[in-house]
GUTORDO-831610 format. One line per 5 residues: number of its first residue (from 0); their letters; for each residue x, y, z negated of C-alpha. Coordinates in pm, 1 decimal. Example, Ala and Ser with C-alpha at 12.3 -4.5 7.8 and 13.67 -1.06 7.14 Angstrom:
2
0) AS) 1230.0 -450.0 -780.0 | 1367.0 -106.0 -714.0
***
This chain:
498
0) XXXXX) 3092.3 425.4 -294.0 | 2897.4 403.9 -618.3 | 2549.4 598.0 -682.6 | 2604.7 966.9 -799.4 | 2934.0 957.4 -615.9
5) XXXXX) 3030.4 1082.2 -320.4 | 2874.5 914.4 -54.2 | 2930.1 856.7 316.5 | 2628.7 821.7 498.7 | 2524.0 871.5 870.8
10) XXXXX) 2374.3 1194.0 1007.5 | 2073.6 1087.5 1143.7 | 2151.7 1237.3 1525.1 | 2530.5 1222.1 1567.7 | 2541.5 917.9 1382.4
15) XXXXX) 2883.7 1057.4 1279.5 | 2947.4 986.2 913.9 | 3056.0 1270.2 665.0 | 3116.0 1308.5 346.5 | 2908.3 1470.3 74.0
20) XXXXX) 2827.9 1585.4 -282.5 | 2509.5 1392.2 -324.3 | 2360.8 1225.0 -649.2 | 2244.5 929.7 -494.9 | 2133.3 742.1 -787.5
25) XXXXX) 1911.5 1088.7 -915.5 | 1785.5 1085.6 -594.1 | 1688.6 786.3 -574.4 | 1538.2 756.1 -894.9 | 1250.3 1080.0 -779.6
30) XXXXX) 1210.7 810.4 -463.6 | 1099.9 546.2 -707.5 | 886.4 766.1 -922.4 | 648.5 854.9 -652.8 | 662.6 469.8 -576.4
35) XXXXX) 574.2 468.9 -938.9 | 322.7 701.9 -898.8 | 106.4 539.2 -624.3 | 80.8 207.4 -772.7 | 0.6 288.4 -1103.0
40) XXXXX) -280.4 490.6 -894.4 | -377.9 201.5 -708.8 | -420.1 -57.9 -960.1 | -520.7 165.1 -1251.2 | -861.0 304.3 -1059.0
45) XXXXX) -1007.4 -62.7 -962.3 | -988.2 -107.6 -1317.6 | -1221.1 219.6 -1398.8 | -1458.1 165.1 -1151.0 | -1708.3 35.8 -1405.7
50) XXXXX) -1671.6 357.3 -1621.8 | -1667.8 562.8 -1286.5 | -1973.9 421.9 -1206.5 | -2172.1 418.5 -1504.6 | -2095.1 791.0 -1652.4
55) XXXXX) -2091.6 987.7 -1294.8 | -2424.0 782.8 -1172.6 | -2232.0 627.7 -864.6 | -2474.4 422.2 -624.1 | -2330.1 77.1 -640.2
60) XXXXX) -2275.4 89.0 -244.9 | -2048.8 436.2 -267.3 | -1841.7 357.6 -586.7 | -1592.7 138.0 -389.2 | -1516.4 428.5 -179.8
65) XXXXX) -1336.3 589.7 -469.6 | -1058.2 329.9 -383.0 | -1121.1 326.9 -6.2 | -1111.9 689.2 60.2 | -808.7 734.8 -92.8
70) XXXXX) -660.1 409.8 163.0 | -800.8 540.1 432.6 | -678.9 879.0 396.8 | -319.0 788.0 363.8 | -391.4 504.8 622.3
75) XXXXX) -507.9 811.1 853.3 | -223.4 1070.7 781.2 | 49.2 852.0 745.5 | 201.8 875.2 1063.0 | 111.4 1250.4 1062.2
80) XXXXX) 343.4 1355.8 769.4 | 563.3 1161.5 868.5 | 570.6 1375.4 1184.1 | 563.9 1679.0 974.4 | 877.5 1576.6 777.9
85) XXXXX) 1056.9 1523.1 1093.6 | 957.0 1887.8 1203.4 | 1006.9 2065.0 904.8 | 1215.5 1868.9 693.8 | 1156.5 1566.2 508.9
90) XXXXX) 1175.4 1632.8 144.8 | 995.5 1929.6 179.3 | 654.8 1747.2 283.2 | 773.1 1445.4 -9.6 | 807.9 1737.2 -276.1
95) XXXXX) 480.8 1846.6 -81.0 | 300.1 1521.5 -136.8 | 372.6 1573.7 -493.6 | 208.0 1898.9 -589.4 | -124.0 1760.8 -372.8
100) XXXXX) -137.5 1452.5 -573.6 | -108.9 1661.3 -856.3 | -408.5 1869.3 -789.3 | -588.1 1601.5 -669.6 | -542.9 1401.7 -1014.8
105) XXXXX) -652.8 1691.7 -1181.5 | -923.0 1774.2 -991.8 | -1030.2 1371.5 -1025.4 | -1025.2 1391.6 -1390.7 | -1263.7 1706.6 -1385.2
110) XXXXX) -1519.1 1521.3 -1144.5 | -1882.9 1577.4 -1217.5 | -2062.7 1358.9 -956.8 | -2016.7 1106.9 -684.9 | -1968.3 1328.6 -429.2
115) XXXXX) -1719.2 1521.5 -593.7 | -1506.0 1188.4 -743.9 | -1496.1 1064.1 -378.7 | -1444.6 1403.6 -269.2 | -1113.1 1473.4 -486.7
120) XXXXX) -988.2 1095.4 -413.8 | -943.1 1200.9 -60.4 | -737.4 1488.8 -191.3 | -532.5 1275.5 -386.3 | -484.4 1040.9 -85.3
125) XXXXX) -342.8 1333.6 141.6 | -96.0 1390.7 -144.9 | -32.8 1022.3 -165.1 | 40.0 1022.0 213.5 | 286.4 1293.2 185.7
130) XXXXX) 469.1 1080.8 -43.0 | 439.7 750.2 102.7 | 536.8 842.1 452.6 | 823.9 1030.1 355.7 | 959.8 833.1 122.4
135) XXXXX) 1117.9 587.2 387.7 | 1285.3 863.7 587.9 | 1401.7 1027.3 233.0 | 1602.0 676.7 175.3 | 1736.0 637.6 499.9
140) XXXXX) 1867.5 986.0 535.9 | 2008.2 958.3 170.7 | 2192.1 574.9 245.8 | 2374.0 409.8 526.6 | 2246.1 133.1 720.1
145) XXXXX) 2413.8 -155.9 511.2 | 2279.3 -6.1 149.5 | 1946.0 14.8 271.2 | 1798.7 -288.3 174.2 | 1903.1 -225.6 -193.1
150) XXXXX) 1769.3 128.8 -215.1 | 1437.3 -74.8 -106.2 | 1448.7 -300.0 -326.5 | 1482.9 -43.3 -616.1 | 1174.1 103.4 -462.6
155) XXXXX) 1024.9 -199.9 -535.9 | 1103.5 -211.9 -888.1 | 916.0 123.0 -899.1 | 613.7 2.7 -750.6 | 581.3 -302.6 -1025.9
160) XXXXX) 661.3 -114.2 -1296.0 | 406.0 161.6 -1196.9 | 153.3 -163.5 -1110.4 | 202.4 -262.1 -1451.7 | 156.0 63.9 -1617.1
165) XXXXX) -161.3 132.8 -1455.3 | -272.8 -207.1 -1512.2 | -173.7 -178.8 -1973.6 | -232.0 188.6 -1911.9 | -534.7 173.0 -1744.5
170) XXXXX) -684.8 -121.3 -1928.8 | -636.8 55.9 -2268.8 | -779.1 375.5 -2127.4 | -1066.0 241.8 -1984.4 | -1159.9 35.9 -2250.8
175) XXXXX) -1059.6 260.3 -2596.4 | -1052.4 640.0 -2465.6 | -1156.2 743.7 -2095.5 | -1169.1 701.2 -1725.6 | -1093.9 1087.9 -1670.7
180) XXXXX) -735.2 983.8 -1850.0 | -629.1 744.3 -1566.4 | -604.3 1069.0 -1366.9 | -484.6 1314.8 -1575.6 | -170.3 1121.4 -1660.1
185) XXXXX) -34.8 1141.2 -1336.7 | -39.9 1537.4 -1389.7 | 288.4 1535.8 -1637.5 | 500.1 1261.4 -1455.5 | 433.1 1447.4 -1088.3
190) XXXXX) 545.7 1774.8 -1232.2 | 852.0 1592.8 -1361.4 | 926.5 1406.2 -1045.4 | 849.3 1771.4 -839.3 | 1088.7 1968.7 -1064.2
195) XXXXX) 1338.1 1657.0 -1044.7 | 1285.2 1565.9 -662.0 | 1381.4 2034.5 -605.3 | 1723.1 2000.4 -807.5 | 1858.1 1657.9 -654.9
200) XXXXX) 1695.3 1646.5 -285.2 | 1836.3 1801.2 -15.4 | 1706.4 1763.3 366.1 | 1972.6 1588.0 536.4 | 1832.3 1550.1 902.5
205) XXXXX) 1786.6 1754.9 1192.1 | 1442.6 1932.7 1293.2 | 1302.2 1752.6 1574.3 | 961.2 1956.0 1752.6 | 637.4 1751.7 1776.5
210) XXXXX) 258.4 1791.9 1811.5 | 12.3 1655.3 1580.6 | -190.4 1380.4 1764.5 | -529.2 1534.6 1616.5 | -758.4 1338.5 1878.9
215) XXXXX) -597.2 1046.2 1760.5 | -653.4 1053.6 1411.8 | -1013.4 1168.4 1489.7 | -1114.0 877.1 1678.0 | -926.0 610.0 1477.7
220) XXXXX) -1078.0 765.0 1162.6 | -1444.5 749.9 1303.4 | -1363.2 400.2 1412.2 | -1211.9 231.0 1096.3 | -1511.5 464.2 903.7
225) XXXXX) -1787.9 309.8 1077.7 | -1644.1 -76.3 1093.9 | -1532.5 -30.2 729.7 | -1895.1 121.0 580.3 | -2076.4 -168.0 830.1
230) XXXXX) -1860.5 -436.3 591.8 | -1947.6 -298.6 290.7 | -2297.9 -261.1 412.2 | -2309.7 -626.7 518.2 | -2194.3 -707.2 80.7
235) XXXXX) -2545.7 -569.5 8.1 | -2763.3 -598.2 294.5 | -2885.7 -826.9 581.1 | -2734.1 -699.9 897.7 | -2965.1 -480.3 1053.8
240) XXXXX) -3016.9 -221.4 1347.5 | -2832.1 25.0 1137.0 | -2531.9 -201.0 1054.5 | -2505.7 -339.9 1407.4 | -2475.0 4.9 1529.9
245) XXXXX) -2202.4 124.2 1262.6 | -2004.8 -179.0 1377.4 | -2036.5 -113.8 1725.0 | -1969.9 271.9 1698.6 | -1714.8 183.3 1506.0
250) XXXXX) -1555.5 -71.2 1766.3 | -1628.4 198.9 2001.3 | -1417.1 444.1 1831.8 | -1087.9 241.2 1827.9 | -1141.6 138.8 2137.8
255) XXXXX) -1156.1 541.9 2252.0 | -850.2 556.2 1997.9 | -630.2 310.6 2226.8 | -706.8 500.1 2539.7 | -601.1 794.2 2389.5
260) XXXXX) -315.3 697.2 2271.3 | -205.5 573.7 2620.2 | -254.5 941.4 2773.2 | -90.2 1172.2 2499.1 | 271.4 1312.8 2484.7
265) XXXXX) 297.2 1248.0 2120.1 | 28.6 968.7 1998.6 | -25.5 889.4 1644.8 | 102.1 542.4 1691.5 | 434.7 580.1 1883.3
270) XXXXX) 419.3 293.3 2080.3 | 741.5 351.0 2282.6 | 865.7 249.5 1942.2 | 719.0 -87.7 1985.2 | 1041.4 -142.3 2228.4
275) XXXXX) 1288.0 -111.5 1950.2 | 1380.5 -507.1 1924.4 | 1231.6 -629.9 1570.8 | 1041.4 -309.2 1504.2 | 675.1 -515.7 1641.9
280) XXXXX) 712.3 -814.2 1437.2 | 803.2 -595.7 1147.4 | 490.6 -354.0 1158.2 | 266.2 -652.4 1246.5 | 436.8 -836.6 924.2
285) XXXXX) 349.6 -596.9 721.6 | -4.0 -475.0 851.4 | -103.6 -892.2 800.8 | 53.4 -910.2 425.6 | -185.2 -618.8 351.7
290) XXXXX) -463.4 -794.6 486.5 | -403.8 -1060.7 305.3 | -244.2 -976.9 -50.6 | -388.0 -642.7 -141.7 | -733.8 -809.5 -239.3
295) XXXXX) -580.6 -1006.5 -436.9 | -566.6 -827.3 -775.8 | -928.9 -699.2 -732.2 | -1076.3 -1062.1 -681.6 | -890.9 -1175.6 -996.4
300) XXXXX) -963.4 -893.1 -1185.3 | -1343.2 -972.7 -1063.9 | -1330.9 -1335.6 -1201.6 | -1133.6 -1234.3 -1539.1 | -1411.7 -936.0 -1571.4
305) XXXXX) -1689.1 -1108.3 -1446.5 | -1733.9 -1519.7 -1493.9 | -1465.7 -1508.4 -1768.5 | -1602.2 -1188.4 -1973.7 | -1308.6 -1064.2 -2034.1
310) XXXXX) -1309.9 -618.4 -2125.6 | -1064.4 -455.7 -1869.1 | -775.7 -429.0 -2136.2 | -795.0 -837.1 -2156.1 | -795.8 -890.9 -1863.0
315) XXXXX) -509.7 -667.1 -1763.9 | -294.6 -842.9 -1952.9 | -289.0 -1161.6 -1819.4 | -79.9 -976.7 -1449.4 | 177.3 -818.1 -1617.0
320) XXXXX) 380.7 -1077.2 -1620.9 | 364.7 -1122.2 -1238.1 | 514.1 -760.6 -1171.0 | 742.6 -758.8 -1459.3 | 927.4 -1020.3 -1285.9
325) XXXXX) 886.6 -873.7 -948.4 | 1068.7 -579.5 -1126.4 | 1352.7 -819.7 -1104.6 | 1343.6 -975.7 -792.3 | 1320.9 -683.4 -563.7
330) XXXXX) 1633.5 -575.2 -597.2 | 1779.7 -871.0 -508.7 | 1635.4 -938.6 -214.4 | 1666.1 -648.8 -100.4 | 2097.3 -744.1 -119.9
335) XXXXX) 2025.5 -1030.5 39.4 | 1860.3 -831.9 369.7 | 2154.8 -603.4 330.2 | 2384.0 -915.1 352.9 | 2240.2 -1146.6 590.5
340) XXXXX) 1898.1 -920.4 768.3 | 1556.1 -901.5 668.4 | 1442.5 -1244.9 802.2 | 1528.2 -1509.5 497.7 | 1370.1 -1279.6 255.2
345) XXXXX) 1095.7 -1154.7 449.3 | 1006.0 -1466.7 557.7 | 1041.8 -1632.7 218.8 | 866.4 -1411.1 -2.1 | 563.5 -1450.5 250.9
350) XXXXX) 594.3 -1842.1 180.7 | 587.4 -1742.2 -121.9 | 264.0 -1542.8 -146.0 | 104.4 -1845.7 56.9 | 193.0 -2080.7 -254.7
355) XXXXX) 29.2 -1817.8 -507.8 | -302.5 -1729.8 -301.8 | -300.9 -2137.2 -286.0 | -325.5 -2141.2 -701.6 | -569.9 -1872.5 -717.5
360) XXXXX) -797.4 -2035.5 -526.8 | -771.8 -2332.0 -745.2 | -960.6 -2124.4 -1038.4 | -1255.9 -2241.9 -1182.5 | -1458.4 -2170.9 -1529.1
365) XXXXX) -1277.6 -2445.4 -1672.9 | -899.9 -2290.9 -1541.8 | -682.9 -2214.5 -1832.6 | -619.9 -1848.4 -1793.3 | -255.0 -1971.1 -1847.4
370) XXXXX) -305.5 -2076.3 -1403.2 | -381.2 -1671.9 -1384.0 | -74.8 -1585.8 -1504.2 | 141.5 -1845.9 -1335.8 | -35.3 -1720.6 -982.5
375) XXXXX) 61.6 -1362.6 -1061.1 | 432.3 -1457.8 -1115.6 | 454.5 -1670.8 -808.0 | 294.7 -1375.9 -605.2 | 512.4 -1130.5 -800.9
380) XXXXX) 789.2 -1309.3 -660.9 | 697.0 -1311.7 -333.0 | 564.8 -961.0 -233.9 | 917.9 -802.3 -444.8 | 1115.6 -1067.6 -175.8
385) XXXXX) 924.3 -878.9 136.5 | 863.3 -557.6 98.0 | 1249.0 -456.8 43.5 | 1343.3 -643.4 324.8 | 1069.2 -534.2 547.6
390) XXXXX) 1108.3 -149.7 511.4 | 1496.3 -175.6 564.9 | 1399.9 -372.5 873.0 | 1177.1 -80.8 1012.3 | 1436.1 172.8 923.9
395) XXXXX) 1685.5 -18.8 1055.8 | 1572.4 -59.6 1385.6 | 1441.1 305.1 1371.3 | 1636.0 575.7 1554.7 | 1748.4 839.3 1316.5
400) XXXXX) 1541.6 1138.9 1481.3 | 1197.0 967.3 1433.5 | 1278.1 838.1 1105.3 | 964.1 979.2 973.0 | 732.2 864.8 1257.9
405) XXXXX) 871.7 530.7 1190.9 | 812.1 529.8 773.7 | 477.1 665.6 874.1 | 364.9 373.9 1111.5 | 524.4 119.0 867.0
410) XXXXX) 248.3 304.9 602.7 | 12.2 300.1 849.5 | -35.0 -79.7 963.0 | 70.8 -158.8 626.6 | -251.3 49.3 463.7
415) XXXXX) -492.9 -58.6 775.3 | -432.1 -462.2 624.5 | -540.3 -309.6 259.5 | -849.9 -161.4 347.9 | -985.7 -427.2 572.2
420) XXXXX) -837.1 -647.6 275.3 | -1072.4 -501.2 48.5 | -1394.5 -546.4 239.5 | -1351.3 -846.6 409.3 | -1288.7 -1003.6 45.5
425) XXXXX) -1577.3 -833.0 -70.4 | -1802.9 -970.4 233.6 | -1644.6 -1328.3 207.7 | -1725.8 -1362.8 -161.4 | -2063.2 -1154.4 -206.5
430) XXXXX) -2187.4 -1499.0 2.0 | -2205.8 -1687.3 -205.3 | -2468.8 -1487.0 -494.5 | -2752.3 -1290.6 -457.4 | -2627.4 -957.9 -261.2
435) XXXXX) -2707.6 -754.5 -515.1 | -2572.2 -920.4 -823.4 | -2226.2 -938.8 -598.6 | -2190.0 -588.2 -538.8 | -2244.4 -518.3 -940.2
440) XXXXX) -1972.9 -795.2 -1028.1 | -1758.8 -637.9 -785.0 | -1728.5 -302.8 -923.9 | -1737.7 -436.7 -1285.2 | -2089.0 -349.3 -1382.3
445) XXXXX) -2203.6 -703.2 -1460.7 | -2090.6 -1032.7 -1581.8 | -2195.5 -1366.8 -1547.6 | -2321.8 -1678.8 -1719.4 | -2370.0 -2034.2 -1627.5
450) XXXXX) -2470.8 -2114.4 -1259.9 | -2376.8 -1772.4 -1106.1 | -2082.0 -1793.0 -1282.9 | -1989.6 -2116.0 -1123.1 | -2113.7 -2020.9 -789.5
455) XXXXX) -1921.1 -1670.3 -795.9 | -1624.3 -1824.4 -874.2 | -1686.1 -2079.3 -585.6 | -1768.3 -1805.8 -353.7 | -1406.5 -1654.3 -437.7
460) XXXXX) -1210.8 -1939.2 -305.7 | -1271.7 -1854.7 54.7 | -1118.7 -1539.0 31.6 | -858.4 -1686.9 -92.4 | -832.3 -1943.8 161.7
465) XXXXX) -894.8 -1690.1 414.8 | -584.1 -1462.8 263.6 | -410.1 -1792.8 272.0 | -395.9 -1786.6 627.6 | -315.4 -1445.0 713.4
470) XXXXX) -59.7 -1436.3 479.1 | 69.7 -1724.9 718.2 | 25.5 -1528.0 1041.7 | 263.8 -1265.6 846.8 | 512.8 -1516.1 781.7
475) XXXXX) 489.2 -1624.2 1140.9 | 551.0 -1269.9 1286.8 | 843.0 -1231.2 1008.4 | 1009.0 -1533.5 1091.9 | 1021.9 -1421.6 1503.6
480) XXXXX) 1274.5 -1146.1 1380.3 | 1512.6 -1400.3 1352.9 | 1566.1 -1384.5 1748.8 | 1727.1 -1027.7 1694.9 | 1840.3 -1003.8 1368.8
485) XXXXX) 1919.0 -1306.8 1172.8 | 2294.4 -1299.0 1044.1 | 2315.9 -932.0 1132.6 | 2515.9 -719.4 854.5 | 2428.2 -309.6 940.9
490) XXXXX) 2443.8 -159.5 1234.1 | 2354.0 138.6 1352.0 | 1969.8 239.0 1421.7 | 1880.0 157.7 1844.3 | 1841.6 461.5 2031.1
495) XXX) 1514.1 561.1 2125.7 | 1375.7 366.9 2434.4 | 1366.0 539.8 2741.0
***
């Protein structure tokens, strides 16, 4: 039936359907504000890392771990939550999520020094993980298998109009008030999503028991710390002893991670899950899209900021029109995965992505800026087409008593591709410039002139390239659903594999 009526949807271990009282369309709308909330957190901060940097006295190396601490915290806990909102009831960690991130903001905005900015990130990021892993399971208790993909794909409209918010907000702020603002605005809209999220949401799902896999997140964190800080390293320095070991430890680490996953009773990474027909090309989809696309805005920003000279506010301006019109589209894909699966859109809007990262590695000094904002619709386009239809494929395929395990691994790979996103571009294009003069473009603490300028913007085009073709490996794994679920309408979740 319509939204705010009453709905039949399927209790998650029964699978019987019943009828009841529930606001869907209220509900759905506190989903899409903590979409909101995250991206206007992601894309708002790269834009203040200049201002972070300059007024807190930031070492060049350590200011882009204001962005990846937060990633690699939610990247960490992801599954974790999830697990907790399976145990103790779903929209109580989401509502959770929302008073950490809340705190965490605040605290952000009150920072004094590096330590304590990076410090109070990681905060945040535990409150973003809350949200982000739960948000899934929230949806697919709330909706029925065959409404799924449209609930996504309203999700999605959150996400790019919080991506443009933080990118007007944040370039205003940043350039005619202050950095401490980008945080302290999240403070009002949480507390209205909390207070809205207690009167409409209602845990829906049974309590399943599990264990926390804390060996698990120890080891992968040490790992993806060590490999990630040897990348970032390797922007500024020569490798070196100290590098080489980092990279190794860090190799070492995952490594120990895999093992012990294969011994517990409950790992992080519930790899029995990986038997669920479409569930591994879905996760793999995604974790390859992130590797690929999440660079993306930073290395434009970089080249608007830095060979261009455009201020922050300028330069903003020139992507709204990309999400705007993702706004638009993610809704109807997500229709079309309800109607005829995930793989046509999935698979499309990855195409899709490959044509825009194609464009933006086309820029030069002499590119009309007009190419910039052409690139950003195309890959508006194209990330609004997969996302919707990606998530309803994980949830789909998801049985109903691990829904939160299953939203958390989707988070999971899906933040794992945007951190190694982040400094892989950052070691692909510091190549190509003086190390140190790369790292200061980077964060938005320098801009360039005449040869540098040229040979920066040079340097950017194989990270495009490189994007380029593991956006294509995403597409690949994508298009492999089609042996399960192409021309599928619904269904009920699989069971969990024996």
């Amino acid at each position: 039936m319509a939204y705010g009526a009453f709905e039949m949807t399927d209790t998650p271990v029964s699978g019987k359907r019943t009828a009841e009282p529930v606001n869907s369309g209220l509900a759905l709308a506190v989903v899409m504000t903590g979409v909101l909330i995250a991206a206007i957190d992601t894309t708002i901060v790269v834009l203040a890392l200049p201002e972070i940097e300059r007024t807190l006295h930031v070492a060049l190396a350590s200011v882009v771990w204001v962005v990846m601490g937060y990633l690699l915290v939610v990247t960490l806990l992801a599954t974790q939550v999830g697990r907790l909102g399976d145990m103790f009831g779903r929209v109580r960690m989401y509502e959770a999520g929302f008073l950490i991130f809340i705190v965490g903001s605040a605290l952000c905005a009150l920072a004094w020094n590096e330590t304590s900015i990076i410090a109070f990130r990681v905060l945040q990021g535990v409150g973003g993980a809350f949200i982000s892993a739960n948000s899934g399971a929230v949806i697919a208790d709330l909706f029925p298998v065959e409404k799924r993909g449209k609930a996504y794909g309203y999700t999605s409209v959150g996400w790019s109009v919080g991506a443009v918010l933080g990118i007007v907000l944040g370039g205003a702020i940043v350039t005619y008030i202050s950095w401490r603002w980008i945080f302290w605005i999240n403070v009002p809209i949480g507390l209205a999503a909390t207070a809205l999220a207690l009167r409409v949401l209602k845990d829906r799902g049974e309590r399943e028991a599990h264990h926390l896999d804390l060996p698990g997140m120890t080891t992968l964190g040490l790992g993806l710390f060590g490999v990630l800080w040897a990348i970032t390293k390797l922007a500024t320095t020569p490798l070196n002893g100290s590098i080489l070991a980092l990279l190794i430890g860090g190799l070492v680490f995952i490594g120990a991670f895999v093992w012990v996953e294969s011994i517990q009773a409950e790992p992080m990474l519930q790899l029995s899950l990986f038997r669920v027909p479409t569930m591994s090309p879905s996760l793999l989809a995604s974790l390859f899209e992130g590797l690929a696309n999440f660079a993306v805005l930073f290395l434009v920003i970089m080249y608007l900021q830095g060979p261009r000279g455009l201020s922050a506010f300028h330069a903003s301006l020139l992507l709204v029109p990309g999400y705007l019109v993702g706004s638009v589209v993610g809704p109807f894909a997500g229709r079309l995965a309800d109607r005829y699966g995930p793989v046509l859109p999935a698979t499309g809007g990855l195409a899709i992505q490959v044509v825009a990262l194609f464009i933006f590695a086309q820029l030069s000094l002499s590119s009309g800026l007009w190419l910039v904002v052409v690139a950003s619709i195309v890959n508006g386009i194209g990330a609004s087409s997969f996302f919707p239809a990606n998530n309803a494929a994980v949830m789909k395929a998801s049985p109903a008593a691990v829904f939160g395990i299953s939203s958390g691994m989707l988070r999971t790979f899906a933040n794992i591709g945007m951190v190694f996103s982040y400094s892989m571009a950052i070691l692909i294009a510091s190549r190509s410039i003086p190390r140190h003069l790369a790292f200061a473009i980077f964060v938005g603490s320098a801009s360039l002139h005449g040869k540098l300028a040229a040979a920066f913007t040079s340097g950017l085009h194989p990270a495009f390239y490189a994007s380029m073709g593991l956006m294509i490996v995403a597409a690949l794994l994508s298009a492999t659903r089609g042996a399960w679920t192409f021309g599928q309408r619904g269904g009920e979740a699989l069971k969990p594999p024996a």
